[in-house]
PASEZA-202271 format. One record per atom (N, C-alpha, C): residue in three letters; x, y, z; chain. Coordinates in steps of 0.02 Angstrom, whole numbers, plus 32768, in hexadecimal, padded with zeros to 4 digits. Example, Ala and Ser with C-alpha at 12.3 -4.5 7.8 and 13.67 -1.06 7.14 Angstrom:
% residues 2
rec resn: ALA; X: 8294; Y: 7EE4; Z: 8186; chain: A
rec resn: ALA; X: 8267; Y: 7F1F; Z: 8186; chain: A
rec resn: ALA; X: 8294; Y: 7F5B; Z: 8186; chain: A
rec resn: SER; X: 8282; Y: 7F90; Z: 8162; chain: A
rec resn: SER; X: 82AC; Y: 7FCB; Z: 8165; chain: A
rec resn: SER; X: 8285; Y: 8002; Z: 818A; chain: A
***
This chain:
% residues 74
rec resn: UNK; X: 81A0; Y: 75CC; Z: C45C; chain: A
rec resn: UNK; X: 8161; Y: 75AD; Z: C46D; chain: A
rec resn: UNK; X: 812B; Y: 75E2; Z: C474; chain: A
rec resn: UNK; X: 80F0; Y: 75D5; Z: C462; chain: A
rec resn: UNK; X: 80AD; Y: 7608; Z: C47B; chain: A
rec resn: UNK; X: 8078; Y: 75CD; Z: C4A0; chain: A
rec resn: UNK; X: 805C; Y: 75E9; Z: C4CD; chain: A
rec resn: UNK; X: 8033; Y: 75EB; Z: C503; chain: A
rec resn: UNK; X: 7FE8; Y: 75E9; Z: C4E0; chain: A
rec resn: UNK; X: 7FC1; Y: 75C7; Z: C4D0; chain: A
rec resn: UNK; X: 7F80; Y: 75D0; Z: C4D5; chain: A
rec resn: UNK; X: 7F58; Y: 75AF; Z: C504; chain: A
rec resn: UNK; X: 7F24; Y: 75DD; Z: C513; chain: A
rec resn: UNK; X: 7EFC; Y: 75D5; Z: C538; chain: A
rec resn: UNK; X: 7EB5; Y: 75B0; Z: C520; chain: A
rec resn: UNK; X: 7EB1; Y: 7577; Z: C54B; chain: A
rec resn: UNK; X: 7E66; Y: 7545; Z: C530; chain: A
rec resn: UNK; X: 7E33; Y: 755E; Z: C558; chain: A
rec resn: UNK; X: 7DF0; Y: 7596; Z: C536; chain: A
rec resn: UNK; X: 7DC0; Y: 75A0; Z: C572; chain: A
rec resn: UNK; X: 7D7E; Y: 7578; Z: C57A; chain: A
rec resn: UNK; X: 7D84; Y: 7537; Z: C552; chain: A
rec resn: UNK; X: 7D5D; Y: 7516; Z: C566; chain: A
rec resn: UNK; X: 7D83; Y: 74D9; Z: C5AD; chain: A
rec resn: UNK; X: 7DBB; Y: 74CD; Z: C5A0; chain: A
rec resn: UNK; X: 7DE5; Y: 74A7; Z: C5D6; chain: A
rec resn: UNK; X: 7DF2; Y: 74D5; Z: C601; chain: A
rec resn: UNK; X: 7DFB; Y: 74F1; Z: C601; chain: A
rec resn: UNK; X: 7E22; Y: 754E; Z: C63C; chain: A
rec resn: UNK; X: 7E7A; Y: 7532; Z: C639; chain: A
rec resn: UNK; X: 7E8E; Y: 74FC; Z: C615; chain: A
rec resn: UNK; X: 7EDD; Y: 7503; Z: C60D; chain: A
rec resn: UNK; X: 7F05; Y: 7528; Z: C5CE; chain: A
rec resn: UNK; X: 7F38; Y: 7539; Z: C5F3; chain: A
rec resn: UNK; X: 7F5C; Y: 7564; Z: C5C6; chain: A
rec resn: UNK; X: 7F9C; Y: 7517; Z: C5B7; chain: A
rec resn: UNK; X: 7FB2; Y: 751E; Z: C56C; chain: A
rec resn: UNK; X: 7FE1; Y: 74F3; Z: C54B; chain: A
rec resn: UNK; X: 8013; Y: 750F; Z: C521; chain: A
rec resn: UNK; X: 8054; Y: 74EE; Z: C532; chain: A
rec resn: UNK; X: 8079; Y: 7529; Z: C50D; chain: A
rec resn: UNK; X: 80A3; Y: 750D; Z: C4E5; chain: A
rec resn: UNK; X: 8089; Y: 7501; Z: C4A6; chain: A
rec resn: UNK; X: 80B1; Y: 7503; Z: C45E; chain: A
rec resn: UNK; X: 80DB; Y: 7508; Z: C442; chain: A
rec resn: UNK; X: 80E9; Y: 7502; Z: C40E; chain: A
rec resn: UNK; X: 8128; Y: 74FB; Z: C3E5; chain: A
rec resn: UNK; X: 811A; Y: 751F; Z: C3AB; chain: A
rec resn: UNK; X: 8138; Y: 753E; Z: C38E; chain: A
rec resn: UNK; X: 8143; Y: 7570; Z: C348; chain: A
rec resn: UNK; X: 810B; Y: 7548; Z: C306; chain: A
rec resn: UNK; X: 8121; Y: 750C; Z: C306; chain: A
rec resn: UNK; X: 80FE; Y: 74E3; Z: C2D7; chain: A
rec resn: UNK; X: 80A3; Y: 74DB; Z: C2F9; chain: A
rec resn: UNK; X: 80AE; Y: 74C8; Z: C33D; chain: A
rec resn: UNK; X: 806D; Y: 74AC; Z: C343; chain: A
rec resn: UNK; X: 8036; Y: 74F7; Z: C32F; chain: A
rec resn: UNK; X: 805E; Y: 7529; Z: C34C; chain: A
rec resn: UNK; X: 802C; Y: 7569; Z: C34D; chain: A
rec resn: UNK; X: 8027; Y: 7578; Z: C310; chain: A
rec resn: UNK; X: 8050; Y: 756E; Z: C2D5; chain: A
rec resn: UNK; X: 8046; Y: 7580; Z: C298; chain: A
rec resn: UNK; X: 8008; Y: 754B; Z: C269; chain: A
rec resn: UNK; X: 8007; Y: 7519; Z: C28B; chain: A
rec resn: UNK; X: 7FCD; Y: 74D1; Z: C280; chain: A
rec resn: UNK; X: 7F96; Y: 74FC; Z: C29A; chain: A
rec resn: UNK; X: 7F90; Y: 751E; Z: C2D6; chain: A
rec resn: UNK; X: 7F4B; Y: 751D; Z: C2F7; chain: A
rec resn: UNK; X: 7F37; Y: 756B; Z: C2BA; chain: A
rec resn: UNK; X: 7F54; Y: 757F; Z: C2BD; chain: A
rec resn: UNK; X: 7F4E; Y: 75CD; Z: C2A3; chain: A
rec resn: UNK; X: 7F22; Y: 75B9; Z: C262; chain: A
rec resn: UNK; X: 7F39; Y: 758F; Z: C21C; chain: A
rec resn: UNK; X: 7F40; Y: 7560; Z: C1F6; chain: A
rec resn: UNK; X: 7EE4; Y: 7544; Z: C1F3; chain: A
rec resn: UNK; X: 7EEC; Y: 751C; Z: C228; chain: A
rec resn: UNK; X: 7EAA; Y: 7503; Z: C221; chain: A
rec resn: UNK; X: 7E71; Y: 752C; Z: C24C; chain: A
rec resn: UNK; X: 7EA6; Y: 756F; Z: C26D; chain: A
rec resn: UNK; X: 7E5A; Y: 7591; Z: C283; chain: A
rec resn: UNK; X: 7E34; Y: 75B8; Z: C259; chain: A
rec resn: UNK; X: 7E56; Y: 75BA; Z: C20D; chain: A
rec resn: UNK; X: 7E27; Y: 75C9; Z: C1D7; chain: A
rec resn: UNK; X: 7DFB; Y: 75A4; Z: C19E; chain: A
rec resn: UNK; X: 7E04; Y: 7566; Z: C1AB; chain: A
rec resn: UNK; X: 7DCE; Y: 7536; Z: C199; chain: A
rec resn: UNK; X: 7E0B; Y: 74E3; Z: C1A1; chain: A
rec resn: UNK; X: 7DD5; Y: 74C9; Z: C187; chain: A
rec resn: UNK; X: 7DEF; Y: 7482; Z: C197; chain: A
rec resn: UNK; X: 7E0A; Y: 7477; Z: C147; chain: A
rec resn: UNK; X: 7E38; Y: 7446; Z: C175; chain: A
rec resn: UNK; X: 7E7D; Y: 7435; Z: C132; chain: A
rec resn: UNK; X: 7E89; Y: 73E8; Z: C13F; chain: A
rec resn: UNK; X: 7E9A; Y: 73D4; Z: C102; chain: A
rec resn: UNK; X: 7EC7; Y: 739D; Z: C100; chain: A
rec resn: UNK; X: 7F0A; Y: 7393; Z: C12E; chain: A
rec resn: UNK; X: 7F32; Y: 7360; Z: C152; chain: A
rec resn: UNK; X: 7F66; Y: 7367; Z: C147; chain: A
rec resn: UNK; X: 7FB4; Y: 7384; Z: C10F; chain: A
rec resn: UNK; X: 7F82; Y: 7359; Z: C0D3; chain: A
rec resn: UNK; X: 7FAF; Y: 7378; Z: C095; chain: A
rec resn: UNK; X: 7FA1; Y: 73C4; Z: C084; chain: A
rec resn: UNK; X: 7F7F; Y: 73EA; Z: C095; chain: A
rec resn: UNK; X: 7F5B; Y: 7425; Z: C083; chain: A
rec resn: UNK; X: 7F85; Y: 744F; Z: C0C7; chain: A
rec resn: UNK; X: 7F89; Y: 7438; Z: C0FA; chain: A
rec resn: UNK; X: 7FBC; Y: 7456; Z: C13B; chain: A
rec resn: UNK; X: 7FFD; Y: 7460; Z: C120; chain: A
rec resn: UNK; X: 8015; Y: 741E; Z: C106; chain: A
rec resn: UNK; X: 8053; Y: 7427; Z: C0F2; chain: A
rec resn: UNK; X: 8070; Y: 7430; Z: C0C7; chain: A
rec resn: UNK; X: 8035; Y: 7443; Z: C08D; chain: A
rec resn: UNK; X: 803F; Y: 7492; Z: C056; chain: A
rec resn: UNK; X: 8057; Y: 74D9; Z: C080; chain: A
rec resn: UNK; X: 801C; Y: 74DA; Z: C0BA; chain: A
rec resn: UNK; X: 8018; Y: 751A; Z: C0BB; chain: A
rec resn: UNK; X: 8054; Y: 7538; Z: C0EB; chain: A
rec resn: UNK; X: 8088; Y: 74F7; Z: C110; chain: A
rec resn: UNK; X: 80B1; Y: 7504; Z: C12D; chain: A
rec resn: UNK; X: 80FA; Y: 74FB; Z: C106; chain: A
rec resn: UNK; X: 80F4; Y: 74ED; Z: C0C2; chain: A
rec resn: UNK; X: 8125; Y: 74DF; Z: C0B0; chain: A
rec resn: UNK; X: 815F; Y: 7504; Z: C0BC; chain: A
rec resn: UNK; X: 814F; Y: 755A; Z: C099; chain: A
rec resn: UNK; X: 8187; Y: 7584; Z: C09D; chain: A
rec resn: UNK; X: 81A5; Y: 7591; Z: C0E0; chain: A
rec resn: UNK; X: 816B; Y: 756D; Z: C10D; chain: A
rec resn: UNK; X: 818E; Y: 757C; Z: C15E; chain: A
rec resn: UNK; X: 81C3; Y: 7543; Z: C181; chain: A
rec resn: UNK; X: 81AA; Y: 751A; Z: C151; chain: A
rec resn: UNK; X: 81D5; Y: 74E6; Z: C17E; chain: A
rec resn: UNK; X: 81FF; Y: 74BF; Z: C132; chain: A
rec resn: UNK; X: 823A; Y: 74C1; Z: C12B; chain: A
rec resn: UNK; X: 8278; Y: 74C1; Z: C0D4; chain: A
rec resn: UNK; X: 82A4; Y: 7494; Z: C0F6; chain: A
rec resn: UNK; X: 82A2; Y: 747B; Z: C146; chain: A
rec resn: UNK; X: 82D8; Y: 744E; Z: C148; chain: A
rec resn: UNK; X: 82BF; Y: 7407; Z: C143; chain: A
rec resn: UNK; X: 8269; Y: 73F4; Z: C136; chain: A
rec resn: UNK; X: 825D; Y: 7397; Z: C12A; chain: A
rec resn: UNK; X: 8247; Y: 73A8; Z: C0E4; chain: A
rec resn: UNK; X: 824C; Y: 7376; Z: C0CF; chain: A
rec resn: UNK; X: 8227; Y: 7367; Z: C0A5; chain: A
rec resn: UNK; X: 81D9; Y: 7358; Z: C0A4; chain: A
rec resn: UNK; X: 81AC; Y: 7357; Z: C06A; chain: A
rec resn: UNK; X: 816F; Y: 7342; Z: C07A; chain: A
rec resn: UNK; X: 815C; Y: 7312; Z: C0A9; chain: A
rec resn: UNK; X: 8177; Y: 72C0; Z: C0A1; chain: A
rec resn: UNK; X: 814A; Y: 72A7; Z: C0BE; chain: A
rec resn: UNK; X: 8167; Y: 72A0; Z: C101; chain: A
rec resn: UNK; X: 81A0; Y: 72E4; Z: C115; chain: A
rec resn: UNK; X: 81B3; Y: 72DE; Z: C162; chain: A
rec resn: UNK; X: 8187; Y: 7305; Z: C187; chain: A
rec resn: UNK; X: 8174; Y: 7337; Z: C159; chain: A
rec resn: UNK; X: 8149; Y: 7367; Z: C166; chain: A
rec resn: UNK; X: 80FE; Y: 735D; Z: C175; chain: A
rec resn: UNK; X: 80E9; Y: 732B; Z: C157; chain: A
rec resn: UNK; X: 80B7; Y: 7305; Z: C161; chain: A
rec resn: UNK; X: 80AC; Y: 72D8; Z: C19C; chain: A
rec resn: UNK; X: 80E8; Y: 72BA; Z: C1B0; chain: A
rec resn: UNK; X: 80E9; Y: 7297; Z: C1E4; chain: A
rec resn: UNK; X: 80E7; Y: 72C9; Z: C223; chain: A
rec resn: UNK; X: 810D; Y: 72FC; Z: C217; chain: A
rec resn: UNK; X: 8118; Y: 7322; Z: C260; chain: A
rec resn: UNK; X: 80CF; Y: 733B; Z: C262; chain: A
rec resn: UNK; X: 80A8; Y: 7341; Z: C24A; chain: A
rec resn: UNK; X: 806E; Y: 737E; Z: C23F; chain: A
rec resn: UNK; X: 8043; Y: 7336; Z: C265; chain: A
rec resn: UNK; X: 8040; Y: 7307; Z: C248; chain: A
rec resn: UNK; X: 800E; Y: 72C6; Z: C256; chain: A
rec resn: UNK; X: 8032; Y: 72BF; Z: C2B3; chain: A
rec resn: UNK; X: 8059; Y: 72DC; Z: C2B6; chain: A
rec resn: UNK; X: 807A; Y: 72B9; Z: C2FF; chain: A
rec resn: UNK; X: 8069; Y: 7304; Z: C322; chain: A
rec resn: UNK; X: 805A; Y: 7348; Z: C2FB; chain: A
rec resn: UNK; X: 803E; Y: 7390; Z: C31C; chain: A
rec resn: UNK; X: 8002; Y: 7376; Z: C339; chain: A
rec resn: UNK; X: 7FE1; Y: 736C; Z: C2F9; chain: A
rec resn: UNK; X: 7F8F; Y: 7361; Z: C2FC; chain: A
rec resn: UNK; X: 7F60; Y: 732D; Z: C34A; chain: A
rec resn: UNK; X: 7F9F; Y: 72F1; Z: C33A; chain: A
rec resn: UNK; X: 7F8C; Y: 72C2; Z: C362; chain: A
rec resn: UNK; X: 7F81; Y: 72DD; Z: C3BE; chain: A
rec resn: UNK; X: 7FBA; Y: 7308; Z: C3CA; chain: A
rec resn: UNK; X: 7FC4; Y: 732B; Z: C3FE; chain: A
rec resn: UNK; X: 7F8A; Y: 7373; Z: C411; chain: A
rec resn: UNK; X: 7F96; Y: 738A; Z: C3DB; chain: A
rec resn: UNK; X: 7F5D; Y: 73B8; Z: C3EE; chain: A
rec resn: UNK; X: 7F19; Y: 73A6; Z: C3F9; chain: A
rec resn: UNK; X: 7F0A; Y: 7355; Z: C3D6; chain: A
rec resn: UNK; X: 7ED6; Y: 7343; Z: C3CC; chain: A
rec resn: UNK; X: 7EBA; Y: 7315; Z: C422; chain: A
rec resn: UNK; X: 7F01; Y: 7309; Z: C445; chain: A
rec resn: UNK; X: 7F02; Y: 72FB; Z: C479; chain: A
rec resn: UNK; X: 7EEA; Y: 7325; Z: C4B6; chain: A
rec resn: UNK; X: 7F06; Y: 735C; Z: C4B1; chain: A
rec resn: UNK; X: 7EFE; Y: 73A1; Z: C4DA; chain: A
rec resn: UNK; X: 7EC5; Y: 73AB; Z: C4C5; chain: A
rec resn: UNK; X: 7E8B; Y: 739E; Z: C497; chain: A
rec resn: UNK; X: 7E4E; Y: 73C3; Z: C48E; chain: A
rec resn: UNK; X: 7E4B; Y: 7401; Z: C460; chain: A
rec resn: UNK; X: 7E80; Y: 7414; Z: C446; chain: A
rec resn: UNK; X: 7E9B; Y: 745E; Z: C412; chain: A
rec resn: UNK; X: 7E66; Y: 743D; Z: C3D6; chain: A
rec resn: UNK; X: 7E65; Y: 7403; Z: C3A8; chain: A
rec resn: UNK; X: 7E4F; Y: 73FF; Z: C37C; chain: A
rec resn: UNK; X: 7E30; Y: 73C4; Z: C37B; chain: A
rec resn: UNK; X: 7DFB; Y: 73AB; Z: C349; chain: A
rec resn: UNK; X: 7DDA; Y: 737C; Z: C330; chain: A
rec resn: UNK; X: 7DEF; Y: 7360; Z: C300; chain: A
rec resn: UNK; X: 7DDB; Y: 7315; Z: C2EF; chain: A
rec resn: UNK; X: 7DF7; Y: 730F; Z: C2A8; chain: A
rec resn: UNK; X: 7DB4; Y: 72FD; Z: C2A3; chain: A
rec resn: UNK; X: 7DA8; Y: 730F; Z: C252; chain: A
rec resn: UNK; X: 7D66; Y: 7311; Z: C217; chain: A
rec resn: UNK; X: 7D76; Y: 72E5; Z: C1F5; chain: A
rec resn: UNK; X: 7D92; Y: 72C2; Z: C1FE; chain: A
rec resn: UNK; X: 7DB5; Y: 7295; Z: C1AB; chain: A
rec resn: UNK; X: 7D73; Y: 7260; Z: C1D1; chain: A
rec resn: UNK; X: 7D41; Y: 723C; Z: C182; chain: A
rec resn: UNK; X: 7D28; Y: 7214; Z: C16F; chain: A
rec resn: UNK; X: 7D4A; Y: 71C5; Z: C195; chain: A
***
């Protein structure tokens, strides 16, 4: 797990291998879901796409809970 720290909340949250590799991911511009789970493919060889898709939509939703991210989608 890694620890990040929110300094607009002042809480610290502590992660999972996947979620931090999501935040890392979209802290260099904004992505698709399907465009995430290009870029995680070689990291994660045990789902398949659209498991991979689901877990990322079930990352997102969570982080999106905690305040870590926004969604842009139209």
């Amino acid at each position: 797990q890694y620890a990040i720290f929110d300094s607009f909340s002042g809480e610290t949250h502590l992660l999972p291998l996947l979620t931090t590799y999501l935040l890392q991911a979209l802290a260099h511009r904004q992505r698709s879901t399907r465009q995430l789970a290009e870029s995680l493919r070689e990291i994660v060889v045990a789902l398949n796409d659209e498991q991979l898709i689901q877990v990322i939509n079930l990352q997102l939703k969570q982080l999106q809970a905690m305040g870590l991210v926004e969604n842009r989608s139209p």
